[in-house]
Structure formats: C-alpha cells, structure tokens
C-alpha positions as CSV (number, residue, x, y, z in Angstrom):
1,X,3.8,-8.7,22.0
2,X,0.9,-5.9,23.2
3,X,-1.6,-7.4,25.2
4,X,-5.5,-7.4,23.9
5,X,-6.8,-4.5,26.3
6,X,-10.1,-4.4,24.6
7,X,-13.3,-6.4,26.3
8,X,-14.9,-9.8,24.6
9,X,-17.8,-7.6,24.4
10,X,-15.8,-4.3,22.5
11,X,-13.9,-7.1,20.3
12,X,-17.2,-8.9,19.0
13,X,-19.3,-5.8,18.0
14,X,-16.0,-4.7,15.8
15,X,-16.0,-7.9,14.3
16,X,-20.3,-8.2,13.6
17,X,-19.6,-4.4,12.3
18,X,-16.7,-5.7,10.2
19,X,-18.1,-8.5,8.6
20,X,-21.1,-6.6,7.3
21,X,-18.5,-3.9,6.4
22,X,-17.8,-6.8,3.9
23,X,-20.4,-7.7,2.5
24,X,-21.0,-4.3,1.9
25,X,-17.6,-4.0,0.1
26,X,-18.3,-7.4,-1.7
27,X,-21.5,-5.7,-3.2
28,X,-19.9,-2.2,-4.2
29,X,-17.3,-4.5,-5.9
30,X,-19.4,-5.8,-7.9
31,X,-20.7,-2.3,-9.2
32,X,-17.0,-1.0,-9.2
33,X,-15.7,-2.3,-12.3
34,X,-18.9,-0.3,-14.2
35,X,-17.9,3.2,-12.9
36,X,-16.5,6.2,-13.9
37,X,-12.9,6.9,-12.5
38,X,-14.2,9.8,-9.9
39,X,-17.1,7.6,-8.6
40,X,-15.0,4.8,-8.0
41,X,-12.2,6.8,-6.1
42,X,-14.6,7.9,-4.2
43,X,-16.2,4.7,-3.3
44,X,-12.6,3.4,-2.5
45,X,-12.1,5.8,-0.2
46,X,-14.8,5.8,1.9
47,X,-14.9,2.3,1.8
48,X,-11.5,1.6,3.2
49,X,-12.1,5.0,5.5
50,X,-15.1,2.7,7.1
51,X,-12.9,-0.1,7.5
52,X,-10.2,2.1,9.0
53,X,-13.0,3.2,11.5
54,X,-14.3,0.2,12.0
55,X,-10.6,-1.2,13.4
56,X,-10.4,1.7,15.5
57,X,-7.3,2.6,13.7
58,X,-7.0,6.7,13.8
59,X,-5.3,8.3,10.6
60,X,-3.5,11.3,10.0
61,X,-1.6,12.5,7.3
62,X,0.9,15.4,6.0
63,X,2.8,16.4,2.9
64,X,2.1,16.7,-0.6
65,X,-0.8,14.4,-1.8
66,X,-1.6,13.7,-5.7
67,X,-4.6,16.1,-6.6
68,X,-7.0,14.6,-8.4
69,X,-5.9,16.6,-11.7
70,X,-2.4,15.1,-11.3
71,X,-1.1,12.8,-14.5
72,X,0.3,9.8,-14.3
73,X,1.3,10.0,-10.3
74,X,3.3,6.6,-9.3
75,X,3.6,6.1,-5.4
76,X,5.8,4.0,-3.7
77,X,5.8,3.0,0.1
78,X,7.0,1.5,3.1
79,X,5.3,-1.4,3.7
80,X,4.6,-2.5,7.3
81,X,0.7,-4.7,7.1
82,X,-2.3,-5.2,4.7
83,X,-3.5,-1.9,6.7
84,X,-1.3,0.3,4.2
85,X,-3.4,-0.2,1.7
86,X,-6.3,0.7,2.8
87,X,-4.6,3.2,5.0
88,X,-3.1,4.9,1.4
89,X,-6.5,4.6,-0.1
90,X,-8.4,6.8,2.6
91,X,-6.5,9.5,1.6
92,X,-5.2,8.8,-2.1
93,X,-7.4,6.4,-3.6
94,X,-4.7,4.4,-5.8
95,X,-4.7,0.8,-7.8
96,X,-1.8,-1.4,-6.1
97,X,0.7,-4.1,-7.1
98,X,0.1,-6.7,-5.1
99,X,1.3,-10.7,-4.6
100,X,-1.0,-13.3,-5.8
101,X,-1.3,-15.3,-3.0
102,X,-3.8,-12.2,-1.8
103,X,-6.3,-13.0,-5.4
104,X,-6.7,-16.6,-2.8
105,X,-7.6,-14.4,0.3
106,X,-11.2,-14.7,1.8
107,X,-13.5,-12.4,0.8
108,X,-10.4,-9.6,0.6
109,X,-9.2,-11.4,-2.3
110,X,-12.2,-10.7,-4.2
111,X,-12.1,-7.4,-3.3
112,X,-8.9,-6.4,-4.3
113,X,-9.3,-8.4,-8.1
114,X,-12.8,-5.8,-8.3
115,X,-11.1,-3.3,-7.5
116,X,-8.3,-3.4,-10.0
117,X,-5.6,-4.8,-7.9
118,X,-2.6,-5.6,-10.1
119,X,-0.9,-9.2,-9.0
120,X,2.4,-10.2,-9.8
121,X,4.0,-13.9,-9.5
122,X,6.9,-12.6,-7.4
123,X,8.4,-15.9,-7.8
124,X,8.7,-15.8,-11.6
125,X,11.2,-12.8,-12.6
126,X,9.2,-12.7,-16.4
127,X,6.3,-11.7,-14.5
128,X,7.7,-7.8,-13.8
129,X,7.9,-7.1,-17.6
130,X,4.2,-8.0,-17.4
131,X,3.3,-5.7,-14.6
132,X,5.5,-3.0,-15.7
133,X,3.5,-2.7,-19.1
134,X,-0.3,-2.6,-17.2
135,X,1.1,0.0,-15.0
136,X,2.4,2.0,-17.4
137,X,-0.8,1.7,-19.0
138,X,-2.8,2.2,-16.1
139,X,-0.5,5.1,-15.5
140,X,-1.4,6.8,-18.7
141,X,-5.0,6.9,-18.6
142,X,-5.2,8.7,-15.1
143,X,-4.6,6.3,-12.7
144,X,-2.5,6.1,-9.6
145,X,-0.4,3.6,-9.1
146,X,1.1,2.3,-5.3
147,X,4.5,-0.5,-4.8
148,X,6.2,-1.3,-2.2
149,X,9.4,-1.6,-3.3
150,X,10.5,-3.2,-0.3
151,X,8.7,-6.3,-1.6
152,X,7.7,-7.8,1.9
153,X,6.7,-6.2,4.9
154,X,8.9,-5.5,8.2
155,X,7.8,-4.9,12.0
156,X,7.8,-0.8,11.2
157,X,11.5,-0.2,13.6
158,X,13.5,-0.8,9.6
159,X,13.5,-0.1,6.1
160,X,14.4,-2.8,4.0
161,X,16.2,-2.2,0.4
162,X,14.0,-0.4,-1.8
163,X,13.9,-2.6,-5.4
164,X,13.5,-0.5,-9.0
165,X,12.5,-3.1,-11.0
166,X,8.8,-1.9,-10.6
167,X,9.8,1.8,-10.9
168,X,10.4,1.1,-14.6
169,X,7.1,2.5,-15.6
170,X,7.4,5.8,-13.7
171,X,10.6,6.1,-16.3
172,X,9.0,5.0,-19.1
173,X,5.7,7.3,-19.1
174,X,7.6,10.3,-17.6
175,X,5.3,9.7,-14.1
176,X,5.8,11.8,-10.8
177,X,7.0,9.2,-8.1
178,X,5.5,10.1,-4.6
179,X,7.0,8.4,-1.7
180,X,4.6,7.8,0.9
181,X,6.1,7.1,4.6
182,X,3.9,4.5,6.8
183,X,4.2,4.4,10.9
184,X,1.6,2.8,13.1
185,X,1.6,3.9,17.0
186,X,0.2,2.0,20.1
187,X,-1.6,3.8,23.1
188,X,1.6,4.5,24.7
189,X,3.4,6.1,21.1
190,X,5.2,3.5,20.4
191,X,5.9,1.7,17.5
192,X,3.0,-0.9,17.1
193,X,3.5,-4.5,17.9
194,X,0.4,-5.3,16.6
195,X,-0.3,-4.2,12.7
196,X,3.0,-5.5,11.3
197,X,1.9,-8.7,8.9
198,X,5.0,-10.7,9.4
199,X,5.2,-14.5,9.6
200,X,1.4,-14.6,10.8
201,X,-2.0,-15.5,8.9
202,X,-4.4,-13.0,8.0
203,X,-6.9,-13.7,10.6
204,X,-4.3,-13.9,13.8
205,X,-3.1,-10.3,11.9
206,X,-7.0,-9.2,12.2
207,X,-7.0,-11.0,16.1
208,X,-4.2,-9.0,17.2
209,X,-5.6,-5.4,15.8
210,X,-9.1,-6.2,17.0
211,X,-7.5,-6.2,20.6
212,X,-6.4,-2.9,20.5
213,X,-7.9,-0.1,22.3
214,X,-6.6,2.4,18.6
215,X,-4.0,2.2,16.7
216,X,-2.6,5.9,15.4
217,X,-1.4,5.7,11.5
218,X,0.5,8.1,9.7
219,X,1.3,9.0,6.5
220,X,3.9,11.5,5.2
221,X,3.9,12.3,2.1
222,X,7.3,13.2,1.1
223,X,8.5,16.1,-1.7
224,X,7.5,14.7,-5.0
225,X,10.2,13.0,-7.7
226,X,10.0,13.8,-11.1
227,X,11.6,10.7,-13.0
228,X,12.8,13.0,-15.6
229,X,16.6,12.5,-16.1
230,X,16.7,9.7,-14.0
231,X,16.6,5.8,-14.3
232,X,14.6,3.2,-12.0
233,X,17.2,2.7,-9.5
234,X,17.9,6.6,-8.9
235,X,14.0,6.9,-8.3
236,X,14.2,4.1,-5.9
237,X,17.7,5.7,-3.8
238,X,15.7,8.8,-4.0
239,X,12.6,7.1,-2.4
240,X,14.5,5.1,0.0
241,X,16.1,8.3,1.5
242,X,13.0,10.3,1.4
243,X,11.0,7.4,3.7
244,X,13.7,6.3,6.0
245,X,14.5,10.8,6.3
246,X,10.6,10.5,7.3
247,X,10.8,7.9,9.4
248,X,13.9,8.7,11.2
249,X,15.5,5.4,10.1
250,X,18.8,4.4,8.6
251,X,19.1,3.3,5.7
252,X,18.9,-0.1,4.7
253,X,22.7,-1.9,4.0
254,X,22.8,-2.3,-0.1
255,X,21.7,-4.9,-1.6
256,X,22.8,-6.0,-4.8
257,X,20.2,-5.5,-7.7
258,X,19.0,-8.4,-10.0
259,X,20.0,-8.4,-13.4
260,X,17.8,-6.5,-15.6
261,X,15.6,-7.5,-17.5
262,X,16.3,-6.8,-21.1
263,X,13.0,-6.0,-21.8
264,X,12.1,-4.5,-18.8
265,X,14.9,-1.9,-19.7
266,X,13.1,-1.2,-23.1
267,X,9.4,-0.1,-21.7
C-alpha cells in the first residue's frame, strides 16, 4: 500500500477545497437538467476538470476523441476507480451506466442522478433490456454514452472479461464504439496503489488519494469501431484487444457469456 506523503496541513486544504467543490457541483446540478446539450457538456467538464485538480490528479490524454459533431458515439472502458468517470468527462463529456448502489452515495449520488447517470440493478439480468433501450435512446439524440464492460473494477495491473450485453445498443442504432484505455501512475511511474476502488468504501478510496503528493492519469483513446457488420460480442473482443494492446496487458482468460436475452437480441 503507498504511504500518505502529503502533510495534515496539504491534506485538509484539499479536502475544505473539495467539499465546497461540492456544493458547488450540487448547485450546478440542480440547473443541469434545464440546459441545452453544449452548455451542459461544458459545465461537466469543467466541473469534473476542477475536481480532477482539486485531487491533484494530472491528466493527459491521446488518440482519437468524439468531436462534438459526432452521432451516436458509444465508449467503453477499463475501469480501475470512481476517478474514470470524471477522468473520461474532462475530456469527453459523456452520460454513464452506472450501478445503483452509487444513486445511495453522499452528495455524489445526487450528482450523478442530475446529471443523467443511467443505473442499472446489476443483480436482476431484466434490468439490461431496460438500459439497453435508454441508451439507445440517449444515443440517438446526440448523446455519448460510456460502460465499462468489465462490470467491476480491478487494481489497474489486469483486464478482466469485457461483457456485450450493454454493447447491444451500439448494434442496434448503428453507433461508433470508442474504447477508451485508463492507467493511473504514482510519483515513482508506477502503477498506482492508491486510486483502484476495490473492496474499500468511498471515503477510505477519497483518504488514500488525498494522501498523494499527484497522481498521473491517462487516457488513450484507441482507433474507433464502427458496429457495422458486427454483433455485441465482436464489438466487445474488438474493445478488449484494443485496451489491453493500450495497456500492454494480456488478455483476460474467456469467460463464458450469459445467455441472451431474447429481447435484448431484438433492440
């Protein structure tokens, strides 16, 4: 585990700066829902750029990004902490599918609900037909759309199996799937101990960043894959590869697919 090497001192401004970072989100949330589509990409992103900031986390990025013209772009993503979200959203402001346990988060549960945060019941399989249809409906009136079709997160040194079942979409409305590689760094350049969001609670997750001098993020934004000619489970091979080529990982051991969905299969 990395050892805090920030001061008492360092670690309590960040978190007074945070929590009024906050509140300052909770009251743009409120106006969120009421704006056009530009002005509200625009407040994401420098919202979760502040936040970013605020951490000390330092973000870079490379590779093809969405332009703001693009139709119905679909990413899909490693997924390593809560800090890929907003991480993603500095960059390529996107609505996300998320758990639901996060709708019961302090204050960042409200957030993500304002800011059109799609939740899924992970533990009832009737759910993805749900989600599939709001995405492909948020898909077709110009917004992005980021998974992780990993469907946990993992301490950033593997990629788990990539899932299709909420690739469907990208099928169904003919959506460009970007896969977007994640990699936090410590000081030294090595894989962070700190960010991954693995069998810990949100605020010993927030503890262990705040003690970091930085944290370096990364994003590469692999080739784009057009979903023409292809089904959900091609697009999600196709993403797999293009992360774990990214990321210098293997590739994750196969695991076998759930049945489909019926109706899933018909979006």
């Amino acid at each position: 585990m990395e050892h805090p090497t920030t001061s008492r001192l360092t670690r309590t401004l960040r978190i007074v700066r945070l929590v009024l970072h906050v509140i300052s989100g909770l009251i743009q949330s409120a106006i969120y829902p009421h704006l056009d589509q530009p002005a509200q990409r625009r407040m994401a992103q420098n919202w979760s750029a502040g936040l970013l900031s605020i951490l000390c986390i330092r973000l870079r990025y490379r590779g093809v990004v969405p332009s703001s013209e693009t139709a119905r772009a679909m990413l899909a993503a490693n997924h390593v902490s809560w800090l890929d979200v907003y991480s993603i959203i500095s960059v390529c402001p996107a609505r996300f599918v998320a758990k639901s346990e996060i709708r019961g988060w302090p204050l960042l549960g409200w957030l993500s609900r304002n800011a059109g945060t799609l939740f899924i019941e992970r533990s009832k399989r009737s759910d993805t037909a749900r989600i599939n249809q709001h995405i492909a409906e948020a898909l077709m009136i110009g917004d992005r759309v980021a998974v992780f079709p990993e469907g946990t997160t993992s301490d950033g040194t593997e990629l788990r199996h990539f899932h299709a079942s909420l690739l469907q979409p990208a099928v169904s409305v003919a959506a460009i799937l970007y896969p977007v590689a994640i990699r936090y760094t410590d000081v030294t350049g090595q894989i962070s101990r700190a960010t991954p969001y693995v069998n810990i609670s949100l605020m010993e997750s927030l503890r262990r960043i705040l003690g970091q001098t930085w944290i370096d993020v990364e994003l590469i934004f692999a080739e784009p894959i057009s979903s023409g000619g292809k089904n959900r489970r091609e697009l999600a091979r196709h993403a797999e590869q293009a992360i774990a080529h990214a990321l210098s990982l293997p590739l994750p051991h196969k695991a076998p697919e759930k049945p489909s969905d019926p109706s899933n299969e018909r979006q």
